[in-house]
CHARMM internal coordinates of N, CA and C (Angstrom, degrees):
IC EDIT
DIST 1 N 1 CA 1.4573
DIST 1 CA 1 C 1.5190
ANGL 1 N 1 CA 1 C 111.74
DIST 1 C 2 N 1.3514
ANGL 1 CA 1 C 2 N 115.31
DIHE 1 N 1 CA 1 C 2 N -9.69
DIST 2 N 2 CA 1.2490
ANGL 1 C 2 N 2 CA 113.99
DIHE 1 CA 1 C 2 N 2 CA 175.56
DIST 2 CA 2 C 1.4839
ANGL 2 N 2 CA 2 C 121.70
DIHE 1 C 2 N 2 CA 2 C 127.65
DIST 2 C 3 N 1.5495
ANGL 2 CA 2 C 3 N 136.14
DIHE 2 N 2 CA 2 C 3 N 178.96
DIST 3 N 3 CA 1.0294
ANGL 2 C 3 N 3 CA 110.67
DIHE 2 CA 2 C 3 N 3 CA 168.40
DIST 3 CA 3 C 1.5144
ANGL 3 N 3 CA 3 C 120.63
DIHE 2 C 3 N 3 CA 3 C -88.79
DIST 3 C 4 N 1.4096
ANGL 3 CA 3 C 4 N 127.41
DIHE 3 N 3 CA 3 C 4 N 165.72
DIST 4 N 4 CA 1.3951
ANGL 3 C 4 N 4 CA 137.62
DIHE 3 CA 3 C 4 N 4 CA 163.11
DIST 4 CA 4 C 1.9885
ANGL 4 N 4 CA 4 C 106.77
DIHE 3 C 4 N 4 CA 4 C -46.71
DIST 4 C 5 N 1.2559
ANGL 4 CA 4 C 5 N 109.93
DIHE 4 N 4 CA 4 C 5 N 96.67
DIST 5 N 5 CA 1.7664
ANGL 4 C 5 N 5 CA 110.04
DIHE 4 CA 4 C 5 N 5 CA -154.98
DIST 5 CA 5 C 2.0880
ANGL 5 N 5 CA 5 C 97.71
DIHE 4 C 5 N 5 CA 5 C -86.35
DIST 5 C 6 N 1.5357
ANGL 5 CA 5 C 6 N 85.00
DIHE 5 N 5 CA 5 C 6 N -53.10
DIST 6 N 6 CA 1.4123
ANGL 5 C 6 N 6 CA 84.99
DIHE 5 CA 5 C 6 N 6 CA -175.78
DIST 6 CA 6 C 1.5974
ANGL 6 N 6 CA 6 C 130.98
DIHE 5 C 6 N 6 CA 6 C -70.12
DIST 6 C 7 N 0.9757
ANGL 6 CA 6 C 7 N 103.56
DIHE 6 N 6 CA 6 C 7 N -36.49
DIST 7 N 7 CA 1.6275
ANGL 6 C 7 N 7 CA 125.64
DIHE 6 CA 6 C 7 N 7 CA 165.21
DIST 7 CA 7 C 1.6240
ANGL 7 N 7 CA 7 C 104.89
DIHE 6 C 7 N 7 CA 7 C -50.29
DIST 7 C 8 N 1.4953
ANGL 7 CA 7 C 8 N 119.31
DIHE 7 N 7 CA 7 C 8 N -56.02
DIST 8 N 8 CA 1.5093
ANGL 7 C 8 N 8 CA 120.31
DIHE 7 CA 7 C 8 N 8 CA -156.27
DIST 8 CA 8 C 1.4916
ANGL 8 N 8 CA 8 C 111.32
DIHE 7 C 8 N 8 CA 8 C -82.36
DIST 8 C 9 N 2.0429
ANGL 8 CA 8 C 9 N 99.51
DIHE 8 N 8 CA 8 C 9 N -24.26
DIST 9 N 9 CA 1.5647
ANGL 8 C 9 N 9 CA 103.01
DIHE 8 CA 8 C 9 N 9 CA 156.65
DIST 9 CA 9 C 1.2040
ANGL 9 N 9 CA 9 C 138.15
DIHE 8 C 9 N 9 CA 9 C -68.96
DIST 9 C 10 N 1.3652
ANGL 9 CA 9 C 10 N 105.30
DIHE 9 N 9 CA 9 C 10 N -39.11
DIST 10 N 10 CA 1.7938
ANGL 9 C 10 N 10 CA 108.72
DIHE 9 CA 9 C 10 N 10 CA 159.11
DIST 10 CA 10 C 1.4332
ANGL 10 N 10 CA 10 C 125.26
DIHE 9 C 10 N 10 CA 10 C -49.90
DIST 10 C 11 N 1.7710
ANGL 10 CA 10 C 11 N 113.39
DIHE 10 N 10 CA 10 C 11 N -25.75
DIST 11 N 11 CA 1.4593
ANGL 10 C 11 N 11 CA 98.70
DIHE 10 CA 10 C 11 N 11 CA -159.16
DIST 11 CA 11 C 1.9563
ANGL 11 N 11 CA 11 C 96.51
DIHE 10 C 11 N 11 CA 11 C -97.27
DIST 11 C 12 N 1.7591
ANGL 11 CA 11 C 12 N 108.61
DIHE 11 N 11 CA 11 C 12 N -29.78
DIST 12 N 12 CA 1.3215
ANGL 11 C 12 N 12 CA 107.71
DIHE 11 CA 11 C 12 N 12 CA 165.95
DIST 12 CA 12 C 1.5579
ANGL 12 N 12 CA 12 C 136.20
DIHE 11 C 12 N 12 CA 12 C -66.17
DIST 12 C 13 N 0.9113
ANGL 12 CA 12 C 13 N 98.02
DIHE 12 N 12 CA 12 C 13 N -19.45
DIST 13 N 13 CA 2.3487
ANGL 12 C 13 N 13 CA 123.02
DIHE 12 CA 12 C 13 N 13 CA 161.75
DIST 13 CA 13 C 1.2096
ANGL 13 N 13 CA 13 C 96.74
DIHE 12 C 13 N 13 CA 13 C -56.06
DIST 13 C 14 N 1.6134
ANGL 13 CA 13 C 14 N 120.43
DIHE 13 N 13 CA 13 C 14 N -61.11
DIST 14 N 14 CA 1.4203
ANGL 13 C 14 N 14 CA 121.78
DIHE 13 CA 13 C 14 N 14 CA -162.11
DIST 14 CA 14 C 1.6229
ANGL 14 N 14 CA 14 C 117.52
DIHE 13 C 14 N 14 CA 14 C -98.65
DIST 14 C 15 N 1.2736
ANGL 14 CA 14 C 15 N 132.96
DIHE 14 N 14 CA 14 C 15 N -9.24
DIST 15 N 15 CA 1.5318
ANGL 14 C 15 N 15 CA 116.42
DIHE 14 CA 14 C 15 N 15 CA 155.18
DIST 15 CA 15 C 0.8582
ANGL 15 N 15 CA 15 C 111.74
DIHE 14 C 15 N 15 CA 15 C -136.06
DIST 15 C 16 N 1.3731
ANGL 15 CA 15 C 16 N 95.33
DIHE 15 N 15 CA 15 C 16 N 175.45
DIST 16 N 16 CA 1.3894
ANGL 15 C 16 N 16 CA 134.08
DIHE 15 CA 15 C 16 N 16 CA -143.00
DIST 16 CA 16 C 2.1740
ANGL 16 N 16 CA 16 C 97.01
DIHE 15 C 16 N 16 CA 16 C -80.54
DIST 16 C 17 N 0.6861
ANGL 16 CA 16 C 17 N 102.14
DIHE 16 N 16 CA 16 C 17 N -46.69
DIST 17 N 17 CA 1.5392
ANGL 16 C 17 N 17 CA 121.50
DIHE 16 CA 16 C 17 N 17 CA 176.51
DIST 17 CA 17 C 1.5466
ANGL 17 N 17 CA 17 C 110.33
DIHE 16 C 17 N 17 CA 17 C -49.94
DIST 17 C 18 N 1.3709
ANGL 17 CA 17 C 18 N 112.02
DIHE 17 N 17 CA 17 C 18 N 144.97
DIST 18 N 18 CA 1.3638
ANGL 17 C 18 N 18 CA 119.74
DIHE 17 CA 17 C 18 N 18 CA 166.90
DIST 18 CA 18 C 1.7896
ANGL 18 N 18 CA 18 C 125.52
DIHE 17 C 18 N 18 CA 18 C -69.24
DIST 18 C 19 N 1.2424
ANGL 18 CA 18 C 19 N 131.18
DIHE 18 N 18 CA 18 C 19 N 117.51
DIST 19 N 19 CA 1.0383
ANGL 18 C 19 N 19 CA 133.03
DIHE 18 CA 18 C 19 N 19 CA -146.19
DIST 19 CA 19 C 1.8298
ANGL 19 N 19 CA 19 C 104.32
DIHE 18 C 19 N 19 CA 19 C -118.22
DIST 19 C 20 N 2.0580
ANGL 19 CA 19 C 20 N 112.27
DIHE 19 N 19 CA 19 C 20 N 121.47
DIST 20 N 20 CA 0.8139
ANGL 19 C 20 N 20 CA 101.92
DIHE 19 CA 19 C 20 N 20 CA -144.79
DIST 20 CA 20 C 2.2369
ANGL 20 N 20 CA 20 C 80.43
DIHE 19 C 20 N 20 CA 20 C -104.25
DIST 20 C 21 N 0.9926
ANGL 20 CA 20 C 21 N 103.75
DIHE 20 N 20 CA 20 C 21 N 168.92
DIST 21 N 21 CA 1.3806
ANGL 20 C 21 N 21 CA 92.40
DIHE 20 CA 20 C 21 N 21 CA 160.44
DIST 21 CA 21 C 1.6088
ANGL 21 N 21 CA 21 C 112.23
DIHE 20 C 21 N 21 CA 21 C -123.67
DIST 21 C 22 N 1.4961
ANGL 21 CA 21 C 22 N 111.10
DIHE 21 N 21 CA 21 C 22 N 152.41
DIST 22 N 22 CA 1.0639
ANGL 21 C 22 N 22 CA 107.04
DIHE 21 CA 21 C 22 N 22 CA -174.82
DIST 22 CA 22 C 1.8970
ANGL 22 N 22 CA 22 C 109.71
DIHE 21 C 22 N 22 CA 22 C -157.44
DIST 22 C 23 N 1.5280
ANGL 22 CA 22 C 23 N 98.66
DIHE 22 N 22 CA 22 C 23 N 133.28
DIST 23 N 23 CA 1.7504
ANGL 22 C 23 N 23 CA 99.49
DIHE 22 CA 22 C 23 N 23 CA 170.82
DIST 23 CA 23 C 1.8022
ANGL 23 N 23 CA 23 C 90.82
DIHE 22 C 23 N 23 CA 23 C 101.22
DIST 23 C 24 N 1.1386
ANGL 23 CA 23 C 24 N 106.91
DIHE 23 N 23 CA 23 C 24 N 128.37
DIST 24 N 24 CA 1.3782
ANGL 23 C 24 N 24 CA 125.02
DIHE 23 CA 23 C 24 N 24 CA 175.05
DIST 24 CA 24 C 1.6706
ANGL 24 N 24 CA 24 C 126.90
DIHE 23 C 24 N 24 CA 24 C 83.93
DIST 24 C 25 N 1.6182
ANGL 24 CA 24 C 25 N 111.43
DIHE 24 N 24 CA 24 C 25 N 2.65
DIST 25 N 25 CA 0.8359
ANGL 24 C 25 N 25 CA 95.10
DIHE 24 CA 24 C 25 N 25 CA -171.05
DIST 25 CA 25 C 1.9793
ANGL 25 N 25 CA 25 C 96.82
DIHE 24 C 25 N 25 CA 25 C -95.16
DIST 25 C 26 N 1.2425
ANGL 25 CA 25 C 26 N 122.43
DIHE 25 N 25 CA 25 C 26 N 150.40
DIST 26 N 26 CA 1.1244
ANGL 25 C 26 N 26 CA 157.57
DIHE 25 CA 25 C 26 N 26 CA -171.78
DIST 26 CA 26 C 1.6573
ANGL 26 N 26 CA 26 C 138.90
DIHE 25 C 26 N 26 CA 26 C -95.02
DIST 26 C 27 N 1.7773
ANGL 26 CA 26 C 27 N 96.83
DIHE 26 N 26 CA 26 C 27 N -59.40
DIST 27 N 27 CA 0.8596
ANGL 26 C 27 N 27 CA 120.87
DIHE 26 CA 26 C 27 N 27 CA 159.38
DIST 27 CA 27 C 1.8639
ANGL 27 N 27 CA 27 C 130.86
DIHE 26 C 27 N 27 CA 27 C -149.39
DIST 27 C 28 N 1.2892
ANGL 27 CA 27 C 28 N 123.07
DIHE 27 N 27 CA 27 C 28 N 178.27
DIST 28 N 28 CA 0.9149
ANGL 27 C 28 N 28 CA 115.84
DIHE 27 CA 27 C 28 N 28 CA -152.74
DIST 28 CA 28 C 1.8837
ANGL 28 N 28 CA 28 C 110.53
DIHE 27 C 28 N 28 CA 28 C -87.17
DIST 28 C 29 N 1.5785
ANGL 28 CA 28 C 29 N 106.28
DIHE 28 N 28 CA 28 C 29 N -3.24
DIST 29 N 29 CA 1.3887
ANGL 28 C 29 N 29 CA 105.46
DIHE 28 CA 28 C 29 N 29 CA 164.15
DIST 29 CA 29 C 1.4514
ANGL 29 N 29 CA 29 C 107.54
DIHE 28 C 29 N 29 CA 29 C -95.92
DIST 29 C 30 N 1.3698
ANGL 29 CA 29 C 30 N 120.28
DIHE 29 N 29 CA 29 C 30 N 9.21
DIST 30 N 30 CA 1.6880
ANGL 29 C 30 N 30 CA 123.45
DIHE 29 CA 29 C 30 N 30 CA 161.15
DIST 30 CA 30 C 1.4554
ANGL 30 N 30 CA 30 C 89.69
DIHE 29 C 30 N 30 CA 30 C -88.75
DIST 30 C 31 N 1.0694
ANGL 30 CA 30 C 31 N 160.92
DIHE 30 N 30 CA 30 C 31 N -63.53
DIST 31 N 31 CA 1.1803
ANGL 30 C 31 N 31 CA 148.03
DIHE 30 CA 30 C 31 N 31 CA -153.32
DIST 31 CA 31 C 1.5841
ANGL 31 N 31 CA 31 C 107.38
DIHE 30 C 31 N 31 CA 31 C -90.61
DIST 31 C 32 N 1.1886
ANGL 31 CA 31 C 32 N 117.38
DIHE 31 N 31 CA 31 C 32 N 9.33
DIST 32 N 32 CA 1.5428
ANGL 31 C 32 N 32 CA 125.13
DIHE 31 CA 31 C 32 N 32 CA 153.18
DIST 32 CA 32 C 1.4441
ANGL 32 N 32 CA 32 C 127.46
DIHE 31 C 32 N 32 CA 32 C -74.87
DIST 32 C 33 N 1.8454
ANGL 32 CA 32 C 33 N 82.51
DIHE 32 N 32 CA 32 C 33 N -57.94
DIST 33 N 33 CA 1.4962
ANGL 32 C 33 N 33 CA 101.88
DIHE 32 CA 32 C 33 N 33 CA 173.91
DIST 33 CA 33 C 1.9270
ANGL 33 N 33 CA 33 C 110.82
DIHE 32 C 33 N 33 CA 33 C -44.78
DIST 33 C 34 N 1.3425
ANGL 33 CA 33 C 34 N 110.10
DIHE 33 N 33 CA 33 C 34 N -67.41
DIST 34 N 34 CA 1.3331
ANGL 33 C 34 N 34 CA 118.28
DIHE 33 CA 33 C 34 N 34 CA -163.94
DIST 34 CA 34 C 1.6354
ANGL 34 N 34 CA 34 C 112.64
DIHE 33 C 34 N 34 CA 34 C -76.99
DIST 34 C 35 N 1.5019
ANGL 34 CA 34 C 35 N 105.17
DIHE 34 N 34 CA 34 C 35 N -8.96
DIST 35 N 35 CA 1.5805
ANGL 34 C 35 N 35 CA 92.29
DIHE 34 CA 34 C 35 N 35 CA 153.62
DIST 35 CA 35 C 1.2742
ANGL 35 N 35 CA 35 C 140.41
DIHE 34 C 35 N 35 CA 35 C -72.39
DIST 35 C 36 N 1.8963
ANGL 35 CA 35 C 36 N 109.31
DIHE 35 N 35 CA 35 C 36 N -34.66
DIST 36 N 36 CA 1.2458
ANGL 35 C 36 N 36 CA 143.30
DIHE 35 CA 35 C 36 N 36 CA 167.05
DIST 36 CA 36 C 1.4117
ANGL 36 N 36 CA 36 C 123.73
DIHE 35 C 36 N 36 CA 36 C -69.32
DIST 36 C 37 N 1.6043
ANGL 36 CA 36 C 37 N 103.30
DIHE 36 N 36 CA 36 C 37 N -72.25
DIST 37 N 37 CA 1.5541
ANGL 36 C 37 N 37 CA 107.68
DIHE 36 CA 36 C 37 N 37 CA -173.85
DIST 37 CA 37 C 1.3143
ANGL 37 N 37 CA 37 C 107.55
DIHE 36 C 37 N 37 CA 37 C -65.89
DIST 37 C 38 N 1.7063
ANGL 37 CA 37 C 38 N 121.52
DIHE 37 N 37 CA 37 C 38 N -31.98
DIST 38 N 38 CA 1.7876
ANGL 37 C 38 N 38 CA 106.39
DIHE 37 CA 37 C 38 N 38 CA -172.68
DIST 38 CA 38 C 1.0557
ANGL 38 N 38 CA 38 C 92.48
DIHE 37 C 38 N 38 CA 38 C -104.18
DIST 38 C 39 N 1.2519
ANGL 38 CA 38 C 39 N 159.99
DIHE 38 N 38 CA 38 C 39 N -5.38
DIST 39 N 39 CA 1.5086
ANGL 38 C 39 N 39 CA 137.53
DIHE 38 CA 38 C 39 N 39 CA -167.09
DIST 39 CA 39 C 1.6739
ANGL 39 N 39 CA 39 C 119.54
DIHE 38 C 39 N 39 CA 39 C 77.48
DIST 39 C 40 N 1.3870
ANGL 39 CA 39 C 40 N 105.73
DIHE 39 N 39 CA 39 C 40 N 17.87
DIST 40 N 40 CA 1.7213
ANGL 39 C 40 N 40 CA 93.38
DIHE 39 CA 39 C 40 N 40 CA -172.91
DIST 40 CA 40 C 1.7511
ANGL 40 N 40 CA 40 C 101.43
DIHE 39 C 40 N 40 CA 40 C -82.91
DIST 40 C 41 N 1.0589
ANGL 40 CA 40 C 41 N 110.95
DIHE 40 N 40 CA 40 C 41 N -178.59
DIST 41 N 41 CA 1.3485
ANGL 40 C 41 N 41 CA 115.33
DIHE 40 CA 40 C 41 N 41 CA -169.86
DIST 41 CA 41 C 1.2933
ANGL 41 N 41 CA 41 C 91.37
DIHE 40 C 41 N 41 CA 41 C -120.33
DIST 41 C 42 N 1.4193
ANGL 41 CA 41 C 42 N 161.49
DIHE 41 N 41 CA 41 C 42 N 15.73
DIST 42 N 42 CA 0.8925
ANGL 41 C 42 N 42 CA 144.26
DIHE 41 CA 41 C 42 N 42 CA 169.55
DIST 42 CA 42 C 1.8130
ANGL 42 N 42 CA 42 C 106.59
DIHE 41 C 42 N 42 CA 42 C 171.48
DIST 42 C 43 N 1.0119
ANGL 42 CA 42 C 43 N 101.20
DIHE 42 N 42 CA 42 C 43 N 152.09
DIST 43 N 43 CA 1.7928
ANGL 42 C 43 N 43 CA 123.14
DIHE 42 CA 42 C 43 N 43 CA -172.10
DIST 43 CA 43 C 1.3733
ANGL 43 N 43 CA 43 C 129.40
DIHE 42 C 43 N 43 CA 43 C -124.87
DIST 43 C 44 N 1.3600
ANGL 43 CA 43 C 44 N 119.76
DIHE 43 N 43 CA 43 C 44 N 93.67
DIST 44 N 44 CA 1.2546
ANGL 43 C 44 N 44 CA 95.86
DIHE 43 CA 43 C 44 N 44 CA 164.64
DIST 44 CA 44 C 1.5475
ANGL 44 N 44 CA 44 C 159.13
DIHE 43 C 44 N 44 CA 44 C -49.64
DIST 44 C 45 N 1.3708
ANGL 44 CA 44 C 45 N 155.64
DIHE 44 N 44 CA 44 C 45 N 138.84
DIST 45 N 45 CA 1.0151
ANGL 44 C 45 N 45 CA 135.41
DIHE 44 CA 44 C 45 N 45 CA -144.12
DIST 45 CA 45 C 1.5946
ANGL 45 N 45 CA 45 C 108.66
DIHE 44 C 45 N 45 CA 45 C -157.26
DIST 45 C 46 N 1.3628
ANGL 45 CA 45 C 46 N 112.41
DIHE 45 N 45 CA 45 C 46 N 31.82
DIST 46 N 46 CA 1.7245
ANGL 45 C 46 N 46 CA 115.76
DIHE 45 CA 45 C 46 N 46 CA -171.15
DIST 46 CA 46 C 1.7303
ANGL 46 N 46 CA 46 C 102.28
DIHE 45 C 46 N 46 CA 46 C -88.20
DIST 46 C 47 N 1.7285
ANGL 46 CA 46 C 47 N 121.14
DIHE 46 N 46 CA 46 C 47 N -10.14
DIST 47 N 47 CA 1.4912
ANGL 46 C 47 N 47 CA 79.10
DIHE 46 CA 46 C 47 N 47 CA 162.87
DIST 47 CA 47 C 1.5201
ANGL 47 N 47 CA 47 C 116.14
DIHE 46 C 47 N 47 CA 47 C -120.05
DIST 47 C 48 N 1.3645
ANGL 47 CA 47 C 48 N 125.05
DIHE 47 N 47 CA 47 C 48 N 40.60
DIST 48 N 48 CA 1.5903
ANGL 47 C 48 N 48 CA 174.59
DIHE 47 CA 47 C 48 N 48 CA 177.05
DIST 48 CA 48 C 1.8901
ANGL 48 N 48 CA 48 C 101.69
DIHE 47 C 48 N 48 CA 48 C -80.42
DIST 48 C 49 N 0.9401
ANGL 48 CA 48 C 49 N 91.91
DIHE 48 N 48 CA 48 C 49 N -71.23
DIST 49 N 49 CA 1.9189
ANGL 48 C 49 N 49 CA 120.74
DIHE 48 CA 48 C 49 N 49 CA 166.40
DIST 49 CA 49 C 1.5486
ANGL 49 N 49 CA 49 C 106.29
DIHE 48 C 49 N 49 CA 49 C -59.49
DIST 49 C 50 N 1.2550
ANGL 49 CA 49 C 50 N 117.24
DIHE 49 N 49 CA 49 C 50 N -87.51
DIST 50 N 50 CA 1.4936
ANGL 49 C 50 N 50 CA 132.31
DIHE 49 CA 49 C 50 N 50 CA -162.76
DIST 50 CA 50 C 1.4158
ANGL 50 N 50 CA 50 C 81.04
DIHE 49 C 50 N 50 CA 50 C -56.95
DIST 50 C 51 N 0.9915
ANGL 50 CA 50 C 51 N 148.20
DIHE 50 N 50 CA 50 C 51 N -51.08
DIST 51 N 51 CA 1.1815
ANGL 50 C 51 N 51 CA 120.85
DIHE 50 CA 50 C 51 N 51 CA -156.39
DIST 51 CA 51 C 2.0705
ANGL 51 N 51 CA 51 C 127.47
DIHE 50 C 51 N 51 CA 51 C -81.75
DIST 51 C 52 N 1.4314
ANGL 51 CA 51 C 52 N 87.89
DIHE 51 N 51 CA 51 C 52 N 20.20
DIST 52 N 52 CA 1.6112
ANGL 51 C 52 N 52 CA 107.09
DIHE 51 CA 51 C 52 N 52 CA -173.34
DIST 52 CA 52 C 1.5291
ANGL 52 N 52 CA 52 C 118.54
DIHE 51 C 52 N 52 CA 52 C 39.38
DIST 52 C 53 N 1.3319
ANGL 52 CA 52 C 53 N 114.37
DIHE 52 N 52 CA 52 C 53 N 24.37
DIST 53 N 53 CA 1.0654
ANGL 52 C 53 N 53 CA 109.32
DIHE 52 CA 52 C 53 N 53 CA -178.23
DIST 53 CA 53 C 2.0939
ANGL 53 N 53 CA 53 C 104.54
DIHE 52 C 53 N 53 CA 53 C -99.04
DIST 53 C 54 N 1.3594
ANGL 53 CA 53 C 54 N 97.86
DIHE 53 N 53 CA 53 C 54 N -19.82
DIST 54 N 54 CA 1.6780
ANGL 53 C 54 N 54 CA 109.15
DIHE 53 CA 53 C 54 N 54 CA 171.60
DIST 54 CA 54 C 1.6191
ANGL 54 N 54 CA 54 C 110.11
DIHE 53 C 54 N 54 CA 54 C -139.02
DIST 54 C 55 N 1.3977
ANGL 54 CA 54 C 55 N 85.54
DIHE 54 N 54 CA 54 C 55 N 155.09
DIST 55 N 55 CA 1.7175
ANGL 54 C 55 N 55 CA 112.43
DIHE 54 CA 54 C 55 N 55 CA 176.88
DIST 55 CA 55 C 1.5913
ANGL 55 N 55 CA 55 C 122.71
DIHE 54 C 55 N 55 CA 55 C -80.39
DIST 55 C 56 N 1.2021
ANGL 55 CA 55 C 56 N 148.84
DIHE 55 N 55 CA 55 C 56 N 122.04
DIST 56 N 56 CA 1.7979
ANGL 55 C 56 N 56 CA 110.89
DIHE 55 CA 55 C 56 N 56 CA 155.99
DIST 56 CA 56 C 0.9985
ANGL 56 N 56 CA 56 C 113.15
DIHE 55 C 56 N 56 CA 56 C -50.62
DIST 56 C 57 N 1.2489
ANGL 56 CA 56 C 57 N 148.94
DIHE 56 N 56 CA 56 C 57 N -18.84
DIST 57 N 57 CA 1.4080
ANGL 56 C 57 N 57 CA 143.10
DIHE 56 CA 56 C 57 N 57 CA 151.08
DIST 57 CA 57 C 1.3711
ANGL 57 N 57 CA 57 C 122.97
DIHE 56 C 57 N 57 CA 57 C -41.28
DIST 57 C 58 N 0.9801
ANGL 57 CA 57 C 58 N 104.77
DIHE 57 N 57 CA 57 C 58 N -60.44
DIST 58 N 58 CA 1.5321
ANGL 57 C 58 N 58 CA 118.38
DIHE 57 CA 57 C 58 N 58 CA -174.63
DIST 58 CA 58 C 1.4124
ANGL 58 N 58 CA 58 C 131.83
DIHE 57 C 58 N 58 CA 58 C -71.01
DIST 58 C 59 N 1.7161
ANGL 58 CA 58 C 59 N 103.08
DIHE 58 N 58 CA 58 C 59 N -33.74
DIST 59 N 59 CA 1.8432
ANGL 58 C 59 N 59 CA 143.03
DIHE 58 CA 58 C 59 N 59 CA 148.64
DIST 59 CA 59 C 1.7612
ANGL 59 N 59 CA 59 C 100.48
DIHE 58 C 59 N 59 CA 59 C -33.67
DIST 59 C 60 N 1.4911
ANGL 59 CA 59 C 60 N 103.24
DIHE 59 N 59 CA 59 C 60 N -77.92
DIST 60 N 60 CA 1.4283
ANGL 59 C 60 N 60 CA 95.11
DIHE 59 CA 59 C 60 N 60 CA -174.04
DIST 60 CA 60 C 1.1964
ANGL 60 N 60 CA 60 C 120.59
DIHE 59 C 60 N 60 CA 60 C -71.28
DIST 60 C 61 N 1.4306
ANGL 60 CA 60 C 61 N 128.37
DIHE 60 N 60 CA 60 C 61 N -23.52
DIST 61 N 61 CA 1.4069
ANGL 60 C 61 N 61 CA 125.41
DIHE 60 CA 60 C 61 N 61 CA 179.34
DIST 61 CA 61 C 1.6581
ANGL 61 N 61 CA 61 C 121.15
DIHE 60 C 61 N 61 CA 61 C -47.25
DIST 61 C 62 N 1.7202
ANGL 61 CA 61 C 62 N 91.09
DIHE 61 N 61 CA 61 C 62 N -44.69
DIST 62 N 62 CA 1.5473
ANGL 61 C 62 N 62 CA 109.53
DIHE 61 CA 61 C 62 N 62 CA 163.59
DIST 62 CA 62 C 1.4326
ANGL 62 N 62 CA 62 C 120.94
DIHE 61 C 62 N 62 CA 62 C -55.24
DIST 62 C 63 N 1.2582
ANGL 62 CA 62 C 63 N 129.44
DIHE 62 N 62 CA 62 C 63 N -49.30
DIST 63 N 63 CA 1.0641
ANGL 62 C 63 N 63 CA 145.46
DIHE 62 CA 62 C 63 N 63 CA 167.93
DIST 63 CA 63 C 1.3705
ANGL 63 N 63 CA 63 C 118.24
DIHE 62 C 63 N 63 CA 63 C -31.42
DIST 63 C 64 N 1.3432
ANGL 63 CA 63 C 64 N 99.37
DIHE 63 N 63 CA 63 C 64 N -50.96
DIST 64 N 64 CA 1.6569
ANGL 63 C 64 N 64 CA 112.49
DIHE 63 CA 63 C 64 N 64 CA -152.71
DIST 64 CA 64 C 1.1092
ANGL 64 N 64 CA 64 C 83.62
DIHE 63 C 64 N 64 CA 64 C -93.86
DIST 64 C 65 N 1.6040
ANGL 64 CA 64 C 65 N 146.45
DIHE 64 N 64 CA 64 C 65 N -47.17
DIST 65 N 65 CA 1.2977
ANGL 64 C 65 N 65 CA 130.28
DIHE 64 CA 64 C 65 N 65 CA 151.68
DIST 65 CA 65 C 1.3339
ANGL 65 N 65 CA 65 C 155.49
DIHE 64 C 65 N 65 CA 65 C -20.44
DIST 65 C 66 N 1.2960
ANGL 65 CA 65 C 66 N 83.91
DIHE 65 N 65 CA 65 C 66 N -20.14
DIST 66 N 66 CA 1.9424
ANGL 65 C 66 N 66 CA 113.38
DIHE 65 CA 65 C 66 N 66 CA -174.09
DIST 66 CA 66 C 1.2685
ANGL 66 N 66 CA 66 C 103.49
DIHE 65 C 66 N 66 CA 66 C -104.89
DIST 66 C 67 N 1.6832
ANGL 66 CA 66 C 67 N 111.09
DIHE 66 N 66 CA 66 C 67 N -12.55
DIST 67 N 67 CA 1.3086
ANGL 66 C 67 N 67 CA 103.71
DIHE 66 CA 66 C 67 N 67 CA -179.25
DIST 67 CA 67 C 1.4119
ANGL 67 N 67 CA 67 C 111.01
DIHE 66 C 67 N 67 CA 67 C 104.61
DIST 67 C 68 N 1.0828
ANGL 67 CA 67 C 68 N 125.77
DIHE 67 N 67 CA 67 C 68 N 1.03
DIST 68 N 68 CA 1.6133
ANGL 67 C 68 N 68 CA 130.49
DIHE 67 CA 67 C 68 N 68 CA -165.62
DIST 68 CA 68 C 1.6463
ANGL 68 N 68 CA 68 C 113.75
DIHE 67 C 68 N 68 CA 68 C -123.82
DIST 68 C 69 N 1.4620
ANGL 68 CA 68 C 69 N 95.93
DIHE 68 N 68 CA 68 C 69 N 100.52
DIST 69 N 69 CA 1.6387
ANGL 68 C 69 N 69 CA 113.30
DIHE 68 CA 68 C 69 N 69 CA -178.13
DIST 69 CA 69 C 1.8298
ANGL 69 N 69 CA 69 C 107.24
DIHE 68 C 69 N 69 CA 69 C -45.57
DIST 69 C 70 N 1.7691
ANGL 69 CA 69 C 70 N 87.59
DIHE 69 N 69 CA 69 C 70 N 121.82
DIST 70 N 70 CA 1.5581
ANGL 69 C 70 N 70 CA 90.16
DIHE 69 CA 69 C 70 N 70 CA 162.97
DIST 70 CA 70 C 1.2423
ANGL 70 N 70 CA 70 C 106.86
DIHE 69 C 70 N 70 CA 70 C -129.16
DIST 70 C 71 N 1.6445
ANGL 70 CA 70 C 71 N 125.35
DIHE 70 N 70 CA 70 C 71 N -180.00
DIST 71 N 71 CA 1.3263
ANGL 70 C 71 N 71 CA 126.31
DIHE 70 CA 70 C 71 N 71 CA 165.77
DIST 71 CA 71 C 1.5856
ANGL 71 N 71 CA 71 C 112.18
DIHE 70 C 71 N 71 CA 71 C -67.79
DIST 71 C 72 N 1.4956
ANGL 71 CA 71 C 72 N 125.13
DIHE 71 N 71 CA 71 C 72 N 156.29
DIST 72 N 72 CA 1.2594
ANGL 71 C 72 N 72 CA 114.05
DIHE 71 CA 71 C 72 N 72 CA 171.63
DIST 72 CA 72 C 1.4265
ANGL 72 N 72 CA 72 C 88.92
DIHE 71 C 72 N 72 CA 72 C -145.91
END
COOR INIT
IC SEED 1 N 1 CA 1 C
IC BUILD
């Protein structure tokens, strides 16, 4: 269903620390959403993967499509 949006924005507003998100994300406009709308700096995505339905290849391609700098 996505990630926890409001929660993960409150906690990246308020520290100082790099903020990872994790659990719910699904797909790769959930890991849009919670890069953008909450501010996390990063997302986990292992059952995204495991679930052979996406690549890290294919993850960031989207990404970088959306406009959202990843490593390559």
């Amino acid at each position: 269903a996505g990630y926890e949006l409001t929660l993960t924005k409150m906690i990246a507003d308020n520290v100082k620390v790099p903020v990872i998100a994790s659990g719910g994300g699904g797909t790769v406009d959930h890991m849009a959403d919670v890069l953008t709308k909450a501010n996390a700096d990063a997302a986990l995505i292992a059952t995204m993967v495991h679930s052979g339905r996406y690549t890290v290849n294919s993850i960031k391609e989207e990404l970088t499509e959306k406009g959202i700098p990843v490593r390559h």
